[in-house]
C-alpha distance (Angstrom), angle and dihedral (degrees) to the residues before:
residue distance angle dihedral
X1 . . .
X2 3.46 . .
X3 3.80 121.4 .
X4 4.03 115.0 -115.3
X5 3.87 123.3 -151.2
X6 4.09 128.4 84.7
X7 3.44 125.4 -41.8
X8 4.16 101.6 -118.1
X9 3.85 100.7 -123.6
X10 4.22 145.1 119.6
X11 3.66 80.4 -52.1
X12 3.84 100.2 58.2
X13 3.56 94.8 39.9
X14 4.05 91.2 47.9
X15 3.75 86.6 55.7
X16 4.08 89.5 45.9
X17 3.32 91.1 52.2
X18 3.73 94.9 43.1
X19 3.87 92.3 52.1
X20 3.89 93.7 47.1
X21 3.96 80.1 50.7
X22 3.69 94.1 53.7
X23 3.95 93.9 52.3
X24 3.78 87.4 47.7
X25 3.60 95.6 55.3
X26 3.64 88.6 46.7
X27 3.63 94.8 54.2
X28 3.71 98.0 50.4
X29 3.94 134.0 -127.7
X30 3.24 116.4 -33.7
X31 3.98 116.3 -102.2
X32 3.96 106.9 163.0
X33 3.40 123.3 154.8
X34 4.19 97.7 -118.3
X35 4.35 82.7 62.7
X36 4.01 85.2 55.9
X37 3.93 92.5 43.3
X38 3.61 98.9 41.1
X39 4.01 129.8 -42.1
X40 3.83 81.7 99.6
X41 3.96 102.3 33.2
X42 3.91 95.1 54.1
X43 4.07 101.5 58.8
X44 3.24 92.5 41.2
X45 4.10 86.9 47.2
X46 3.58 88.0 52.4
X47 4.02 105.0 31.4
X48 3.71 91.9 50.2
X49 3.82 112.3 41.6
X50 3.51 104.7 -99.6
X51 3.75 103.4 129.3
X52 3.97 86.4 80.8
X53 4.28 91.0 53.9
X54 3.92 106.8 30.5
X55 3.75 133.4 62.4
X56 4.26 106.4 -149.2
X57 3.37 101.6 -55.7
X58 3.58 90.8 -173.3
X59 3.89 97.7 51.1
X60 3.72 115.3 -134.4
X61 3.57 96.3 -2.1
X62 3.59 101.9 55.1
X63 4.29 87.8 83.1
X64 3.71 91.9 60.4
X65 3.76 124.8 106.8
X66 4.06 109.4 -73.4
X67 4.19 86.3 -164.3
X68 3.60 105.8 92.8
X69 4.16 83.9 46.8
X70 3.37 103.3 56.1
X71 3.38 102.1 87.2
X72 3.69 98.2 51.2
X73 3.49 92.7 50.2
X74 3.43 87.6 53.9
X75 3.35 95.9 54.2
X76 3.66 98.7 49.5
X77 4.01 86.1 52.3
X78 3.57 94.5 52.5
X79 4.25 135.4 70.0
X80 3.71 89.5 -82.5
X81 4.15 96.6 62.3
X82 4.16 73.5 77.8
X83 4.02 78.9 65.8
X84 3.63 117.1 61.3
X85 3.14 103.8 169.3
X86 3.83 99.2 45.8
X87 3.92 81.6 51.9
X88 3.90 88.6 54.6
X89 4.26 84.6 47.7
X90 3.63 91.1 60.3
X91 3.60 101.9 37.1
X92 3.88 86.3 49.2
X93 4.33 76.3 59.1
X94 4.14 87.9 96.0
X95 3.71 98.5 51.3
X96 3.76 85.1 44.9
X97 4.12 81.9 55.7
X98 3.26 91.7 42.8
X99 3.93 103.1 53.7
X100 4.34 80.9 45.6
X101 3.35 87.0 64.1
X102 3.91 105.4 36.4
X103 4.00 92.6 51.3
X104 4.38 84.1 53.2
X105 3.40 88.8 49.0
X106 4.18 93.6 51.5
X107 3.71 88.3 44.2
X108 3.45 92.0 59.9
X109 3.60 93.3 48.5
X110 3.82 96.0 44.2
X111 3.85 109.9 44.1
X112 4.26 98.4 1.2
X113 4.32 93.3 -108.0
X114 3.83 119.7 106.9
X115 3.34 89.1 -173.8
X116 3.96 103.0 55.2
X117 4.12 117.0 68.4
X118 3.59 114.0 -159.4
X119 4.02 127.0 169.0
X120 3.69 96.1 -94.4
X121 3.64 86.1 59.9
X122 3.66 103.5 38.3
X123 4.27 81.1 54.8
X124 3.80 93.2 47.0
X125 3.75 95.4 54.5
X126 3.73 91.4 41.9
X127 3.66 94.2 57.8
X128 4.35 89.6 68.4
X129 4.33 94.2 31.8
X130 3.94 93.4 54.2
X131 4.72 81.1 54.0
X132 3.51 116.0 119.5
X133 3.76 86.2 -118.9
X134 3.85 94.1 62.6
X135 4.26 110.2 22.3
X136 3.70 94.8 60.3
X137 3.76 93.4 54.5
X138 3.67 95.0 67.6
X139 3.66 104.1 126.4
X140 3.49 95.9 0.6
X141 4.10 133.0 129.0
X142 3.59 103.4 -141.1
X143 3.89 80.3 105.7
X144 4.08 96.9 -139.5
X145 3.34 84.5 116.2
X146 3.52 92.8 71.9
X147 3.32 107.7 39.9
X148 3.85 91.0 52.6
X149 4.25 78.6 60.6
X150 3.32 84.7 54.1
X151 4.44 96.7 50.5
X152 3.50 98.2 39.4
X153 3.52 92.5 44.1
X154 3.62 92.1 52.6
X155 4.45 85.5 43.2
X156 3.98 81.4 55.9
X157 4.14 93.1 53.5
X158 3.55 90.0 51.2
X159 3.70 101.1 40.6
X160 3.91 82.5 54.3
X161 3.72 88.5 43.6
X162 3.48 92.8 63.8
X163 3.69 95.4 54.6
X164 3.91 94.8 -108.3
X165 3.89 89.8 129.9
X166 4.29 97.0 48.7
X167 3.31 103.2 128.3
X168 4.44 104.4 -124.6
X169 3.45 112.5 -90.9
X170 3.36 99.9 45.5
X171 3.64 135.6 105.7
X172 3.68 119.7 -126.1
X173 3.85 138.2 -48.9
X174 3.97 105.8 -82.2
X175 3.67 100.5 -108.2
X176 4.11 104.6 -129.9
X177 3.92 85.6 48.1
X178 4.28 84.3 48.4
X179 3.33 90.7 49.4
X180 3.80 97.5 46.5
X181 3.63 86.3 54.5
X182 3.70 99.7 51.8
X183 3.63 90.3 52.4
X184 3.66 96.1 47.1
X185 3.94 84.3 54.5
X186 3.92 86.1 58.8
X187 3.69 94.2 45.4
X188 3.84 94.4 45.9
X189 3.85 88.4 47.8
X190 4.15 87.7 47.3
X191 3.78 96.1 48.3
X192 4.07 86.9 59.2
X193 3.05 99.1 57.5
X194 3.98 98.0 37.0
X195 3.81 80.4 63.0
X196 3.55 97.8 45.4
X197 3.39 121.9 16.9
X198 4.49 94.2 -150.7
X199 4.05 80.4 75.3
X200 3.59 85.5 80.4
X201 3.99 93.4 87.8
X202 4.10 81.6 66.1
X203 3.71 100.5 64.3
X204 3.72 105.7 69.7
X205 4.21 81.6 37.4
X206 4.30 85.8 62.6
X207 3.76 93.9 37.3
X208 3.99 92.3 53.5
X209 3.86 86.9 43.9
X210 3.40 93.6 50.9
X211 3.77 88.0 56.5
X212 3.45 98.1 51.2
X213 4.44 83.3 44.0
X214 3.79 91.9 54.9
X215 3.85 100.8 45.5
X216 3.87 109.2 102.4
X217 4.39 93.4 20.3
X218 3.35 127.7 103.6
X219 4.49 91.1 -100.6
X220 3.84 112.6 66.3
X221 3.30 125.2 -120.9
X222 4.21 92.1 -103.7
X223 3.83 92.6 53.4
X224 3.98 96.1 43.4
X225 4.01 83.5 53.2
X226 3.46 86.1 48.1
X227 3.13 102.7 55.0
X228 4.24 92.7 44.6
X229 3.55 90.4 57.7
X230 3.64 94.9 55.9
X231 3.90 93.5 53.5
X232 3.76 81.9 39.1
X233 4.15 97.4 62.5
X234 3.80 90.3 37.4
X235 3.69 93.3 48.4
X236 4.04 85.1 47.0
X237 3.82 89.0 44.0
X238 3.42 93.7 46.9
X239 3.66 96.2 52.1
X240 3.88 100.5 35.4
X241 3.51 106.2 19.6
X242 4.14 86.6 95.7
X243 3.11 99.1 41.6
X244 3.85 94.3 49.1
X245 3.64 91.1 41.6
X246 3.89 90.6 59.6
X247 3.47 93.4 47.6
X248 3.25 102.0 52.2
X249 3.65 91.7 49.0
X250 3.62 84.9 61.6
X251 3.38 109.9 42.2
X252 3.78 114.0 5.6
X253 3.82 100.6 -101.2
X254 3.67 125.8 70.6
X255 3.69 93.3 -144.3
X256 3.85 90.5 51.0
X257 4.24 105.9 -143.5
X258 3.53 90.5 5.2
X259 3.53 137.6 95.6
X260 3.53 79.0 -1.6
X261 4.10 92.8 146.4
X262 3.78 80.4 72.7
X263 3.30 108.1 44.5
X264 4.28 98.3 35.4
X265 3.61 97.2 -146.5
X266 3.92 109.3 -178.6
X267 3.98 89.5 -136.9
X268 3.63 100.4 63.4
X269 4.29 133.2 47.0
X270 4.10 102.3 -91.7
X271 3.51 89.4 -109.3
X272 3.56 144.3 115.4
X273 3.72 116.4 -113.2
X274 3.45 120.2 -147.0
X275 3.96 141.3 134.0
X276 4.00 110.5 -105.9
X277 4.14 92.1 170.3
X278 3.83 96.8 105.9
X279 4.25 100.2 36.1
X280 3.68 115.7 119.9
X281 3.86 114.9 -108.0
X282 3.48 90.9 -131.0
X283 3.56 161.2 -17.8
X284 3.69 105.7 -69.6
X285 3.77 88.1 36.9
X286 4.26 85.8 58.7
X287 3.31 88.9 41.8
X288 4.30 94.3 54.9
X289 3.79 86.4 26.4
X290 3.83 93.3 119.3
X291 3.64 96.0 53.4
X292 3.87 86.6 54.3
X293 3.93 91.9 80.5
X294 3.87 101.9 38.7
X295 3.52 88.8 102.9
X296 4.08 132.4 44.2
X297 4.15 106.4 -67.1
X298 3.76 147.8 156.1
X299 3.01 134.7 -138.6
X300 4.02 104.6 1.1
X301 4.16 100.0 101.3
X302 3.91 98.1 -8.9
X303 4.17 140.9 31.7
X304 3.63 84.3 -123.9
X305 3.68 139.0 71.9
X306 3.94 109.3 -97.0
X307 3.68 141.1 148.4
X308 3.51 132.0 -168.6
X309 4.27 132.3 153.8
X310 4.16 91.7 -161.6
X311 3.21 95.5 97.6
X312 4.06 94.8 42.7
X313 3.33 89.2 52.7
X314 4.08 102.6 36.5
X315 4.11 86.5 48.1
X316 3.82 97.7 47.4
X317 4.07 84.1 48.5
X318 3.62 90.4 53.8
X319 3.99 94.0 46.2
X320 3.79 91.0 49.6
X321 3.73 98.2 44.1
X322 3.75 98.5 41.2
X323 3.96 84.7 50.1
X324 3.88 96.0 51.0
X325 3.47 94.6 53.2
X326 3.78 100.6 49.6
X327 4.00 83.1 42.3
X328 4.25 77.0 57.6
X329 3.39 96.0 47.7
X330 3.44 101.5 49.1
X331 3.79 101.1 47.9
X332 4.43 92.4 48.6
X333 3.92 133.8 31.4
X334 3.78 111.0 -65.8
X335 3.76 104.0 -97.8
X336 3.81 112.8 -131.8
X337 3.68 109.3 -143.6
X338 3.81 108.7 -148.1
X339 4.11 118.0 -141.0
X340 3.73 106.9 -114.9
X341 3.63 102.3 13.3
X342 3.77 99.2 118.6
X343 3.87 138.0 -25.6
X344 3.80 87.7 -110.3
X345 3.50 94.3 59.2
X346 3.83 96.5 49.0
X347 3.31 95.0 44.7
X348 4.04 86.8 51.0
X349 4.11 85.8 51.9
X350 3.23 92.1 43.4
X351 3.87 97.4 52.4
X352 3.79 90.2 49.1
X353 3.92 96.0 53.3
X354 4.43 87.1 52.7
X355 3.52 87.3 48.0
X356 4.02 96.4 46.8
X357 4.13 76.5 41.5
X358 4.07 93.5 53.5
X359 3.81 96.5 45.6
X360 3.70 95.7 43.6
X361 4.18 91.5 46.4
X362 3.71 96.1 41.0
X363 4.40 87.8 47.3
X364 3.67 90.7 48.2
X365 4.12 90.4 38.4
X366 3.86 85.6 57.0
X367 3.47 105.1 44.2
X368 3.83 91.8 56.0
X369 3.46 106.5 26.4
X370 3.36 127.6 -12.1
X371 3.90 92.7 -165.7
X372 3.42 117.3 145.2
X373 3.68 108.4 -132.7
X374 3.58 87.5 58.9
X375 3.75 97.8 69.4
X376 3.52 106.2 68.1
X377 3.23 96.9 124.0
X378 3.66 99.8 48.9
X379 4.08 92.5 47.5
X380 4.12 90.7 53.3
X381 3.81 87.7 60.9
X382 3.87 99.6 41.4
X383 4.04 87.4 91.9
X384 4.00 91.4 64.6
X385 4.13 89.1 45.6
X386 4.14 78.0 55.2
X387 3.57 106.7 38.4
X388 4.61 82.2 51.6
X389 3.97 92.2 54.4
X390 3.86 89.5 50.3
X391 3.94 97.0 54.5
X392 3.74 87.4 32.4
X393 4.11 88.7 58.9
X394 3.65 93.6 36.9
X395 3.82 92.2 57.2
X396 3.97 97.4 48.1
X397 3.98 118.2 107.3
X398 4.16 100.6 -95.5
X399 3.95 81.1 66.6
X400 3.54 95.3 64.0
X401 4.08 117.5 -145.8
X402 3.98 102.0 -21.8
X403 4.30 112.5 178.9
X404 3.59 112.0 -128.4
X405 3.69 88.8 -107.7
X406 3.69 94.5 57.6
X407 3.98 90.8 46.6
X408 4.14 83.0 50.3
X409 3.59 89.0 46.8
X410 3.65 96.1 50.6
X411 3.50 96.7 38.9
X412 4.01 87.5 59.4
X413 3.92 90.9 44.7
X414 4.40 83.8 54.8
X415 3.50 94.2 51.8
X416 3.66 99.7 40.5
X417 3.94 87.2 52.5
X418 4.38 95.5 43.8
X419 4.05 79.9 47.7
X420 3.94 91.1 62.1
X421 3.56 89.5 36.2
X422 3.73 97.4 45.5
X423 3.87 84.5 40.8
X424 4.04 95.7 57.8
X425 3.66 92.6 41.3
X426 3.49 97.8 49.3
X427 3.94 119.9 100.3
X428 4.06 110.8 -168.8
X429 3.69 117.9 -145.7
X430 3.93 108.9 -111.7
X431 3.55 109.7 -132.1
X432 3.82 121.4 -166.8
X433 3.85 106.7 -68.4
X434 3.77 129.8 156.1
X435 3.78 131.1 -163.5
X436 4.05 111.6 -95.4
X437 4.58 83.0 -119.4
X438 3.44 101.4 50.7
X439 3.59 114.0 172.7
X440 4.19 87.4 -143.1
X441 3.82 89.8 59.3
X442 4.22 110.0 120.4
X443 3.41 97.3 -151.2
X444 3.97 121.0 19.0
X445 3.94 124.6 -78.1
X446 3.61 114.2 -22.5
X447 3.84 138.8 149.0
X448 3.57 89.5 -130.6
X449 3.32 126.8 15.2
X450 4.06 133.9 174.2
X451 4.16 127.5 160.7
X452 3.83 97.3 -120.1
X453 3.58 107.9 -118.5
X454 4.19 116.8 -139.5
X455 4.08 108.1 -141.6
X456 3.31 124.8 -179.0
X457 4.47 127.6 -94.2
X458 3.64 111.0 -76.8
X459 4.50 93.3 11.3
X460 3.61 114.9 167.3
X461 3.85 116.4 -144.2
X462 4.10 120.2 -160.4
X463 3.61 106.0 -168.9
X464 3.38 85.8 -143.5
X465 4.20 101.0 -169.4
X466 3.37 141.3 -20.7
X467 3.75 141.9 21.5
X468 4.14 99.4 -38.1
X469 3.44 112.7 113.1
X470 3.68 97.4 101.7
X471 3.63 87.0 73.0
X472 4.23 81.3 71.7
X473 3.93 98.4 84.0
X474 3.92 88.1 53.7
X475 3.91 96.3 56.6
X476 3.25 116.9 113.8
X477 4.15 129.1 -158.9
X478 4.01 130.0 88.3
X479 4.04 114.7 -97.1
X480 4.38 96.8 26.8
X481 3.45 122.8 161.4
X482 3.41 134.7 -172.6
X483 3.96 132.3 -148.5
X484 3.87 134.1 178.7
X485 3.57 107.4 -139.3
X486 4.13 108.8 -114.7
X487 3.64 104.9 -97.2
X488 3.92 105.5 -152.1
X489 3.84 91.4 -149.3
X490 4.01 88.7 68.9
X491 3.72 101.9 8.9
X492 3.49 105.2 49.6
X493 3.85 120.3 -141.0
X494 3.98 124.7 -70.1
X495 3.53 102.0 -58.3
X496 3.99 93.5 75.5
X497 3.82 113.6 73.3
X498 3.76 98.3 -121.4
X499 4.08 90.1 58.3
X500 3.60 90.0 44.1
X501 3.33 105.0 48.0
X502 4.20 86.7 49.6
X503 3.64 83.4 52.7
X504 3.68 90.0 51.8
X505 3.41 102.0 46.9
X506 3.79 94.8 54.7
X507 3.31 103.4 41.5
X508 3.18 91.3 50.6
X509 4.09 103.0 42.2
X510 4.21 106.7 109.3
X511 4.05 89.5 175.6
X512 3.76 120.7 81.1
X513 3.22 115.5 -58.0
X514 4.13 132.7 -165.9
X515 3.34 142.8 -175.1
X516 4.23 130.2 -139.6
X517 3.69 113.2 -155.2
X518 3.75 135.9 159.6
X519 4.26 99.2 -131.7
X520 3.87 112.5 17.8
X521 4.19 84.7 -154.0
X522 4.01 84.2 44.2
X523 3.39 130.7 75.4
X524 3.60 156.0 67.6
X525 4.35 101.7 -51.3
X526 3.83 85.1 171.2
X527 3.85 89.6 58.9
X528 3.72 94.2 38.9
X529 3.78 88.9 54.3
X530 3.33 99.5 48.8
X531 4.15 92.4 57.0
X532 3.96 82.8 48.3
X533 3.52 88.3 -114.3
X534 4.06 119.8 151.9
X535 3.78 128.0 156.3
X536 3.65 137.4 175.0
X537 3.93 108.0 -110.0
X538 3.41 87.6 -150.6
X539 4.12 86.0 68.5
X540 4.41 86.4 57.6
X541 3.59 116.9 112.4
X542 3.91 125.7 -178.8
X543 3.77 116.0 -106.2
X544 4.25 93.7 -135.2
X545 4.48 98.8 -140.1
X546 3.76 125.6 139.2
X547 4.18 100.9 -115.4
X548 4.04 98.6 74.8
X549 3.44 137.1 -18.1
X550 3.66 89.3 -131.9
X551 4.31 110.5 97.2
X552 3.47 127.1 86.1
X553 3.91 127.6 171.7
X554 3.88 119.0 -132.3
X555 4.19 129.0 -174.5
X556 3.84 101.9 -132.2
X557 3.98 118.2 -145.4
């Protein structure tokens, strides 16, 4: 019997896209503070020349992969910054991707064919896209977004890999196009975290799920892992490789400040940067960390106030079902599931591998971060981790004899009603967003928009503190440099070559010289003092733009 639903093509992406467009536009323009500090400052850093002239403007985060920021910088710099909105459309492009790729996923693990969307499905993969990981990133820059296209993609690849989407009937995946498809899992999965590095937490996640993919095919689980990490380091050398090879030209490390109690590099503190804020304090706390979030906090996965039970729920489903079936497995014969036997069966294999995928991701995820943003791509799948528990508890003993169809149908009732419930009890972080009119603006609608500022030949500018330097590709005046003032808590004091050269440069500067800074009556004096910087804030002006209100530029004495 043929399967019903939507064929997945232009059409169903289109309307993807145009639903992840829709939230965007109701959310507003994108304002956050990582734009201000640096999604804007690093492409233009690297597209126009300034490595040679600046010293990290943006601090720490100015030696972080400019890729995934390119094109938004290039759209703000071209006709369409005029139109914000249209901007916000295209950006809104990778959750469009995103929720492609999540509802092929879900078919896969509900009826065994990537290509077919039914409503279970479509309900499944909503339950993770509408998380307050995932829906308030429509639009946005913080580029997690992408990279989750990048991990689930590569998840798909492997799922398909493994046979789980061979239509019954036929024989077996053709092994050069199985093979191409594991290693463009590995690749996929390498390119994410070439462009940013917090994709690490996925790569043990893919290599466990290709384990659990591979058992019961023709290609052990060893060579199938072999063959992902191979596409893995050339999808990581690909996208890094550059980029690392430039930086450590420059400075000795080819992560910059990071890693940098690896690598030694006399311009940085020997230590490894990283940000412990959100880490449980301990076991038990790990252990109970999802429940932490199922009501309104701050400051436990995210600097703002959110609540949301999907992962509570999606993790617990994941514990309970992984656990049942090893329980299964270990008191009977270890069923082999054949590829291409029926779309039950691959849809059963192909529900196991997410679920090894989910517990392995969301492990690694916690151990090194546990920051929000940077589980997109476990959230989207949390629905199919759901939707599993509630056949799997429908089809135990106190049930009494349910049909498959009934255990489907109930399954699709549970998540449909957790959805709602999820949905009302959810609070989503508010990132910075401001209304595409806004009365502030300098200069009419625009995605980005700053009042260029005219300094004289051969200024100096300290960004001094805060989130400014995307003010820097809107200076104006032959011979301008820019310079983010050494922060001890990454750069170390003067005997590391970054500090010193900071400390060289300013003290040493005889043209004009100016400082950008959020609050003139608010910042770091100790830091200011230590550069020999001092300025009147009588001289401070306001920089008019349309991301904050909070930058003004002062000429230091």
């Amino acid at each position: 019997m043929p399967l019903s639903g939507v064929r997945m093509g232009w059409g169903v992406f289109l309307a993807c896209w145009a639903v992840a467009a829709a939230i965007a536009l109701a959310l507003g323009r994108d304002a956050n503070w990582d734009i201000r500090n640096y999604h804007l400052y690093n492409p233009y850093a690297l597209l126009e020349g300034r490595w040679g002239l600046d010293l990290a403007p943006a601090g720490l985060h100015s030696f972080l992969h400019p890729g995934l920021d390119i094109p938004f910088y290039l759209l703000t710099r071209s006709p369409l910054n005029a139109w914000p909105r249209v901007v916000s459309t295209l950006q809104a492009g990778y959750l469009g991707l995103l929720i492609f790729l999540t509802l092929a996923v879900a078919n896969l693990a509900c009826h065994g064919n990537a290509r077919r969307a039914t409503g279970e499905s479509m309900l499944t993969a909503a339950f993770g896209l509408t998380g307050a990981a995932t829906l308030p990133q429509a639009g946005a820059t913080f580029n997690d977004v992408p990279v989750a296209c990048l991990v689930v993609g590569a998840l798909l690849a492997l799922l398909v890999a493994a046979g789980c989407g061979i239509p019954a009937g036929r024989a077996v995946l053709q092994k050069p196009r199985a093979a191409r498809l594991w290693f463009l899992s590995g690749a996929l999965g390498g390119v994410a975290v070439g462009l940013k590095l917090t994709a690490i937490v996925y790569a043990p996640a893919l290599a466990g799920a290709a384990i659990f993919a591979a058992r019961g095919t023709y290609v052990s689980p060893a060579r199938a892992v072999a063959i992902l990490a191979v596409g893995g380091a050339l999808g990581f050398i690909v996208s890094f490789g550059p980029w690392g090879w430039f930086l450590y030209e420059q400075f000795g490390n080819p992560f910059g400040p990071y890693f940098n109690d690896l690598f030694h590099s006399s311009w940085f503190p020997p230590v490894r940067q990283s940000d412990p804020r959100f880490l449980p304090n301990s076991i038990a706390q790990a252990l109970a960390y999802p429940l932490l979030w199922v009501r309104p906090s701050v400051g436990v996965v995210t600097e703002e106030t959110m609540a949301d039970p999907r992962f509570a729920l999606g993790i617990a489903g994941t514990l309970l079902t992984l656990g049942a079936v090893s329980l299964r497995r270990l008191l009977r014969d270890r069923d082999q599931v054949r590829i291409g036997s029926t779309a039950e069966q691959a849809a059963v294999r192909a529900t196991q591998v997410v679920l090894a995928f989910i517990f392995l991701a969301y492990a690694a995820w916690l151990g090194a971060f546990a920051i929000l943003r940077y589980a997109v791509a476990i959230e989207v799948l949390l629905g199919i981790a759901v939707r599993t528990t509630a056949r799997m508890l429908l089809a135990l003993p106190w049930t009494g004899t349910v049909l498959a169809a009934g255990q489907r149908c109930g399954a699709v009732v549970c998540v449909g009603a957790l959805l709602f419930l999820c949905t009302l009890a959810t609070t989503y972080p508010r990132w910075p967003r401001q209304p595409f009119h806004w009365e502030q603006e300098p200069r009419g609608a625009a995605s980005v928009a700053v009042t260029p500022v005219a300094l004289p030949e051969g200024s100096l500018v300290v960004m001094l503190w805060g989130a400014v330097s995307f003010v820097a590709p809107f200076v104006q005046g032959p011979g301008v440099r820019f310079v983010g003032a050494a922060h001890p808590v990454w750069a170390g004091s003067r005997k590391y070559l970054y500090a010193a050269k900071v400390q060289h440069l300013v003290r040493l500067h005889r043209g004009p010289g100016f400082v950008l800074l959020e609050e003139p009556d608010n910042f770091n004096r100790e830091l200011a003092q230590s550069l020999g910087v001092e300025f009147d804030p009588a001289s401070c002006r306001a920089v008019p733009n349309n991301l904050t209100t909070l930058v003004h530029i002062c000429r230091w004495q």
